[in-house]
N, C-alpha and C positions, 0 to 999 in steps of 0.2 A: 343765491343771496336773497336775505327777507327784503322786501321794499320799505324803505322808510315811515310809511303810511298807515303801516298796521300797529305801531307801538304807540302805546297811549299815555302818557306820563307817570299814571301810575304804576308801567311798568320796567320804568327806568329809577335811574340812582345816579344822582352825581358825586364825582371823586374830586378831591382837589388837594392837590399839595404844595408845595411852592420845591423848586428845585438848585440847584448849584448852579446852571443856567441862564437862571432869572437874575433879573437887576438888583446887584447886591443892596444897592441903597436903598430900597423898598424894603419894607417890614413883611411879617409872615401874613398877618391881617390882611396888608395893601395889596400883595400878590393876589392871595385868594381871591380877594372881593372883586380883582381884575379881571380872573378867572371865571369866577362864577355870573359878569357878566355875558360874557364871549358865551359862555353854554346857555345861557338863559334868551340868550336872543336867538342860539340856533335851535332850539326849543320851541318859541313862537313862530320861525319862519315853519319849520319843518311837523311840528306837531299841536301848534299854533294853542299851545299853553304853556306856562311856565312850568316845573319840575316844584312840589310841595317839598316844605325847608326838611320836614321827617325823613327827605329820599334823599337830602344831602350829606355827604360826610368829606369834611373837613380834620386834614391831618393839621394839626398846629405845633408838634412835637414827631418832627420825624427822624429817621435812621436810616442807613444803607440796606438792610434785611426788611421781610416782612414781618419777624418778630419785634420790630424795632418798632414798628406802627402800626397803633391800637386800633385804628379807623380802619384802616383797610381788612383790617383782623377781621371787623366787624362789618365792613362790606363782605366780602369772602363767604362769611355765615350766613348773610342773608341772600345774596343770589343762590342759596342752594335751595331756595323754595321757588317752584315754578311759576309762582305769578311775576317777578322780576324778570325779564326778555334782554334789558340790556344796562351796561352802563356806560357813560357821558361822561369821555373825559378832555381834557384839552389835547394832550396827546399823548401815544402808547405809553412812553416811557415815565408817564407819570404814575403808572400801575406798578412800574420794579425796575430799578437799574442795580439790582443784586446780581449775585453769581446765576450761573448755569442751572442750579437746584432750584432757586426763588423763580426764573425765569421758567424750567419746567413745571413746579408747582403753579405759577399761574393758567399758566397755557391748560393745563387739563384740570384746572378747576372749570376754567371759563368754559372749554371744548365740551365737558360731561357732564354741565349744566346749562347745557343751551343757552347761555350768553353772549351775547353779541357787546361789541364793544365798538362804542361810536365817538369819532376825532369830528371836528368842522371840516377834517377832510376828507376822510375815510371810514365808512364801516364795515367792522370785520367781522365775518364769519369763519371761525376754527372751524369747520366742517368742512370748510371749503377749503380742500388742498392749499390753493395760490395765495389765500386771504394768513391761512395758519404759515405759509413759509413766511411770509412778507412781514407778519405781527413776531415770529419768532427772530425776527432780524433784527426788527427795531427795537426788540430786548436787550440783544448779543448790543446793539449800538451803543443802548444807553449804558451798560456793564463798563463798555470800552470808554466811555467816556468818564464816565463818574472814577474810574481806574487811575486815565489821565490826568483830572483834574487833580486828584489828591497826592501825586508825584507833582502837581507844578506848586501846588497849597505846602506839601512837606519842604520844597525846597526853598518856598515863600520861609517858611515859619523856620528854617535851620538858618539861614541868612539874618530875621530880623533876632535870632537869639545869639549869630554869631558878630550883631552889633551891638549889645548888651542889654537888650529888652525883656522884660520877662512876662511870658505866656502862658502859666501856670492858671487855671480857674480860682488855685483856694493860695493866696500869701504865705508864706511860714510867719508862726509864730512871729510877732514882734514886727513885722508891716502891714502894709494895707496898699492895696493895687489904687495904683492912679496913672494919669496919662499928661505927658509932657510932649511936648511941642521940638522937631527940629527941623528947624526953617519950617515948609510947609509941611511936614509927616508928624503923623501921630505918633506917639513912641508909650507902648505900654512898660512899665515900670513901677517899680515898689517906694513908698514913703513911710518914713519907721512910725513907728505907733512908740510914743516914749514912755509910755506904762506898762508896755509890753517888753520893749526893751530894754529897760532897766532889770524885769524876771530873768532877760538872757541873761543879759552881763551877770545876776547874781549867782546861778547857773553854774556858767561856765567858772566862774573866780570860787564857788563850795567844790566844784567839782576839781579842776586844778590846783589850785593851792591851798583847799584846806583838807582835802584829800578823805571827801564825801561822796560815798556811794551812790548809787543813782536810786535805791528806795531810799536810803537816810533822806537825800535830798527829797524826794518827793513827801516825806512824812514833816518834812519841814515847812513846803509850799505847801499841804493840806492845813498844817497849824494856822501859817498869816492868811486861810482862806482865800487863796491867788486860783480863779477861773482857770482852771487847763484848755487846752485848745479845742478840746472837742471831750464829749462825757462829761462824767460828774466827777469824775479823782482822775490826779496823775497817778501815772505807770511809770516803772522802767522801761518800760516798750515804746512809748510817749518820750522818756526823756534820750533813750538814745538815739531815735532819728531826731531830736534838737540837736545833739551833740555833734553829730555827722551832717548837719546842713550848713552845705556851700555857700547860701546866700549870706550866712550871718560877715563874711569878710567881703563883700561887695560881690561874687561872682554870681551867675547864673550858668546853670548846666541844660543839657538836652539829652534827651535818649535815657533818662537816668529809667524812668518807667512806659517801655515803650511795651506796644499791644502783643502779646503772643498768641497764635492761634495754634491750641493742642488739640488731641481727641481724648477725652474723656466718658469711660460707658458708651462707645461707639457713637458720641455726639459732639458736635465742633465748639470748643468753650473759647474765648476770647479772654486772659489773663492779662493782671501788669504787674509781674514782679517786679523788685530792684533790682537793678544792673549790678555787677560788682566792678570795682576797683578799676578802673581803665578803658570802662567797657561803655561809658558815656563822653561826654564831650563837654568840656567846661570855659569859660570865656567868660573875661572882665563885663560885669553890668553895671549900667547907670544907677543904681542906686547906691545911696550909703553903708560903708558897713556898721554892723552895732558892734561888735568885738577884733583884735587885733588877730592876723595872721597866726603870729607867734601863741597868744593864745588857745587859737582856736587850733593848730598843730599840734600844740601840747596837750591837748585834749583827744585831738589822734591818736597821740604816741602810748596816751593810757589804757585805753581802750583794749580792755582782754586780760590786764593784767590787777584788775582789783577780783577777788576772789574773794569768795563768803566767808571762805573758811583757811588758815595756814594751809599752803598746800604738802608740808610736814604733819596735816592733822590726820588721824584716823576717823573713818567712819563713823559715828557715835551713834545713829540711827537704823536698826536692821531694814525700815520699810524705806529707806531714801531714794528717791528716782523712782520708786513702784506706786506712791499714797498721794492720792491729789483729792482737794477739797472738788464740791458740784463747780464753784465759782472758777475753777481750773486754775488755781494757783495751790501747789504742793504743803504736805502737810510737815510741818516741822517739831521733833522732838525738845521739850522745855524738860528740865528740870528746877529743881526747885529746892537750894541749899543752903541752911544756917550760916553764922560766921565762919562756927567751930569745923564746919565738912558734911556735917549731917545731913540726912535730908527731913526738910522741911514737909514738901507734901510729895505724894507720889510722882514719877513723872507724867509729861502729857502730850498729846498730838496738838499742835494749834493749828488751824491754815494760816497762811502768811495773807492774805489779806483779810483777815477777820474783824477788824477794824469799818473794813467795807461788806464785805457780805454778811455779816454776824451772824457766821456758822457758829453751833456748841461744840469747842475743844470736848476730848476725852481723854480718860484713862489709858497710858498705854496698853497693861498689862490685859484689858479687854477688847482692842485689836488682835493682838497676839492671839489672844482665847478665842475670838472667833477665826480668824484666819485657818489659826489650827483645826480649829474643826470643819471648816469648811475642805483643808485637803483630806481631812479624814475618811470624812465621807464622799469624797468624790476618787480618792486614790483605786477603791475597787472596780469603779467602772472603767475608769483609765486602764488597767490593767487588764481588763477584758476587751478593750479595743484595742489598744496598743497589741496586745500580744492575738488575738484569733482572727478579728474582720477591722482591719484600721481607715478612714475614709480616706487617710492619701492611699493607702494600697491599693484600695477600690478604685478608686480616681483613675490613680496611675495603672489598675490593669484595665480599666474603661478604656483607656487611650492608644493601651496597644491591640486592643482588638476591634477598634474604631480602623486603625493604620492596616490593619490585617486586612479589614473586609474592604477599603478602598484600595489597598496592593489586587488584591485578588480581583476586584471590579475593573482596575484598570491595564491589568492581564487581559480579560478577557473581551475588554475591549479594543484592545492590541489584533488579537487573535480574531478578531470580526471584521477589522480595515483589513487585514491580512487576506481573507476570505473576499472580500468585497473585492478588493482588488486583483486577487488572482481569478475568482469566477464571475467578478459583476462587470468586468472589464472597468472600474472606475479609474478615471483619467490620472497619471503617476504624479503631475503637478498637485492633483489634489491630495492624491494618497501621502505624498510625502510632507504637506504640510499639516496634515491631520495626524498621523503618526510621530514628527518631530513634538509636535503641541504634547502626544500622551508620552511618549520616552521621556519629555521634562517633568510631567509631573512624578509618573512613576521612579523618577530618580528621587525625587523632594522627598514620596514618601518611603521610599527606602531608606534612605537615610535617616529620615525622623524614627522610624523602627528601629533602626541597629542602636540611635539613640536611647529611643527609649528602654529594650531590653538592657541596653547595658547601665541604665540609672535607676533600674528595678529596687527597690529598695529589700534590705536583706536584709536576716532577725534581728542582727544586732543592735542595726538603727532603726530598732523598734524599742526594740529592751532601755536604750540608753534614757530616754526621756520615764518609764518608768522610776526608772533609778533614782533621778534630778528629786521628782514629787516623794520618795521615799526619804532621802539626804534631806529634804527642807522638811518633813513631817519629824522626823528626828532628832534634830537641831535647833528648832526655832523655840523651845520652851527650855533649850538647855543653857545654864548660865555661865557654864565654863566657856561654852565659846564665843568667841568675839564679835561684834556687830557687822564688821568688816562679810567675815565669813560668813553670818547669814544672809547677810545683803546677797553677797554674788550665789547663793545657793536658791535663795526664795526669786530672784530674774531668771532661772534658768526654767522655772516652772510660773513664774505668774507675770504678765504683761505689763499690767496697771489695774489699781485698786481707785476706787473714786468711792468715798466718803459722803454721806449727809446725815445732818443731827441740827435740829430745831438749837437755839441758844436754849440754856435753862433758865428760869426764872427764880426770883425767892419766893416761898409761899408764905401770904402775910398772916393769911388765918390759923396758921398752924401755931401749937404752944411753943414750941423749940423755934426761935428767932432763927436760927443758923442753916433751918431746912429750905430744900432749893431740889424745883422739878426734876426728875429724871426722863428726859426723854429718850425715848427711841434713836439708836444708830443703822443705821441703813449702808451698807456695804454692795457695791456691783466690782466685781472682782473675776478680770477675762485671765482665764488660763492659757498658758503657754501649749499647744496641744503640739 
């Protein structure tokens, strides 16, 4: 171990966090400054100067992970330069009470850059066998603890919502958080905002009884210029989680968006979906409701069954469900008809919120005209993939000659325990659990093999997607067939089309008053492969 004696302040770093531990009723400020007392006077006894404020870092915003805190991010970085020997902290566990990964990520930052890490009780050296098991322990400690605490905090906070408190950071719509008193306890809870909730109640009473969709509604609340809760225009996406919130009848729920941890791209993501239907927990809260039970039920009960369109209607758009504006709301076919039935002007693409993004609609018949040409000229190389070298075939015969050469690798390593053990005399307790370990795997990949050969893909379902791109080149400029039928003919070959086009403008200098920009339409169009 280094002696105390040879570090000089400049080559140390203080850390400081405040933890779940510490005295809740102290602020993040009061902790630290507590803290950085305590190090600054084992500092003068022991190196008999203080630590300069540049060596300090101060978490003031922290999290369970070391991705969660930006200071110690940045401590981390800089002990990788070798004039920093140690850092100064109150105690271990104020470096990581994360998992098992954050816990090894420290340990061999510190250990492979000669860092030492020094408590007012202990300093450690990771080089040092007993020091590196002792500092690994009081990691595993702090894990276990920070673990426990937030199983006693979850069932703190299930309890104070299963009294009708409500916990949420952001209010819905139409309150505002405050705190009420019973007897001695605080009680977080909701008080209506009546400006707000007068927009529910109107809401809910267009949406149930005057039997107004949820963009109508929204193109209405843009009219009387009514703030949405968050952005600059309401949505239908905005209006039906107001429609589907519990709290509007006095209740509060739990679990409704609780934490999921997936793997995503072989890395741990932390989600919060919505729960569905049953799958949260709901209970009478202290605040008031702004709308009736019966109301807000009958707004349940509709829910799925207002439809854009007569669900007796046909298709009337070939690109429907394929053609989305850049702003990601779908592009819808207008027409455009006299009294008499005629048509007035050609038909056209809108997006449906053009209103807000002010994309330039177009001509239909010049989607069509490029689309078509776009499978024109792409139908011949499809067809030279599809039919002679196709990347799934390639893929899929990579994979059975991947499973081939690890069958035959782990044959042969069969076939060497074998040998070991009949002439190397290796002891039969070991041979048979080294042997059991490879007969598992080589069963896994047999199996994946007979899989594989037998899902080998065969001409046919090769041929077949040629055919699809052939049927929609065919079809899509003919007018005897139905919009219906090219719809499902042009998804069997095209994924999604995404749209952009400047608005056009009038041109004022021009002699003809009636003339107006043609801009460029720009088309990104994934093929179904």
């Amino acid at each position: 171990m280094y002696p105390i004696e040879i570090f000089h302040p400049d080559e140390v770093l203080i850390y400081l966090r405040k933890s779940r531990s510490d005295d809740p009723t102290l602020s993040v400020e009061e902790v630290l400054s507590k803290h950085e007392t305590i190090l600054m006077e084992w500092a003068m006894q022991n190196m008999h100067q203080t630590i300069s404020e540049n060596h300090i870092y101060r978490e003031i915003v922290s999290g369970e992970t070391i991705a969660d805190r930006p200071e110690l991010i940045k401590l981390l970085k800089v002990i990788e330069s070798p004039q920093i020997k140690a850092v100064l902290v109150v105690e271990v566990q104020r470096l990581s009470r994360g998992d098992l990964e954050d816990a090894g990520r420290i340990i061999k930052l510190f250990r492979y850059t000669n860092t030492m890490i020094i408590t007012p009780i202990k300093t450690y050296n990771l080089h040092d066998e007993y020091d590196r098991d002792i500092f690994e322990r009081e990691l595993k400690r702090g894990n276990e603890f920070l673990e426990y605490q937030k199983k006693i905090l979850n069932r703190g906070r299930l309890l104070s919502v299963s009294q009708g408190n409500y916990l949420g950071s952001v209010p819905p719509y139409g309150y505002e958080r405050t705190i009420i008193m019973d007897g001695k306890r605080k009680c977080p809870t909701l008080k209506m905002n009546q400006e707000q909730a007068n927009i529910v109640r109107m809401i809910f009473e267009w949406y149930v009884h005057q039997n107004m969709g949820r963009q109508k509604i929204c193109n209405h609340l843009e009219a009387l210029h009514v703030q949405p809760p968050k952005g600059a225009h309401w949505s239908p996406e905005t209006l039906a989680d107001l429609l589907s919130n519990i709290h509007y009848i006095g209740k509060v729920k739990w679990n409704w968006r609780k934490v999921v941890t997936v793997i995503d791209n072989q890395e741990v993501v932390k989600t919060r979906p919505k729960s569905k239907e049953g799958d949260f927990l709901i209970y009478e809260g202290r605040h008031e409701a702004i709308i009736s039970e019966e109301l807000f039920y009958a707004a349940q009960a509709k829910k799925g069954r207002n439809h854009r369109a007569n669900p007796t209607a046909k298709i009337r758009n070939p690109l429907a469900g394929l053609m989305y504006c850049t702003c990601g709301r779908a592009m819808s076919l207008k027409s455009y008809k006299r009294p008499d039935g005629s048509d007035r002007a050609a038909p056209r693409l809108v997006c449906d919120g053009q209103r807000h993004c002010q994309t330039g609609s177009c001509q239909y018949h010049e989607i069509i005209n490029k689309v078509y040409e776009i499978l024109k000229l792409s139908i011949a190389d499809f067809e030279v993939i599809f039919k002679n070298d196709s990347p799934a075939d390639r893929l899929h015969q990579k994979i059975i000659t991947q499973l081939e050469s690890k069958q035959k690798e782990l044959k042969q390593k069969e076939l060497n325990l074998w040998e070991k053990y009949s002439e190397e005399s290796m002891p039969k307790e070991v041979f048979e659990i080294l042997n059991s370990k490879v007969q598992q795997e080589l069963t896994i990949v047999s199996t994946a093999l007979c899989e594989a050969y037998a899902s080998l893909p065969s001409s046919s379902s090769t041929e077949e997607p040629i055919q699809h791109f052939s049927d929609a080149l065919d079809m899509i400029k003919n007018d005897s067939i139905n919009a219906e039928t090219k719809n499902i003919l042009l998804k069997c070959c095209i994924d999604k089309i995404t749209y952009k086009r400047e608005k056009p403008v009038r041109i004022t200098n021009n002699p003809d008053p009636g003339t107006w920009s043609n801009p460029p339409i720009f088309l990104e169009i994934q093929l179904r492969l």
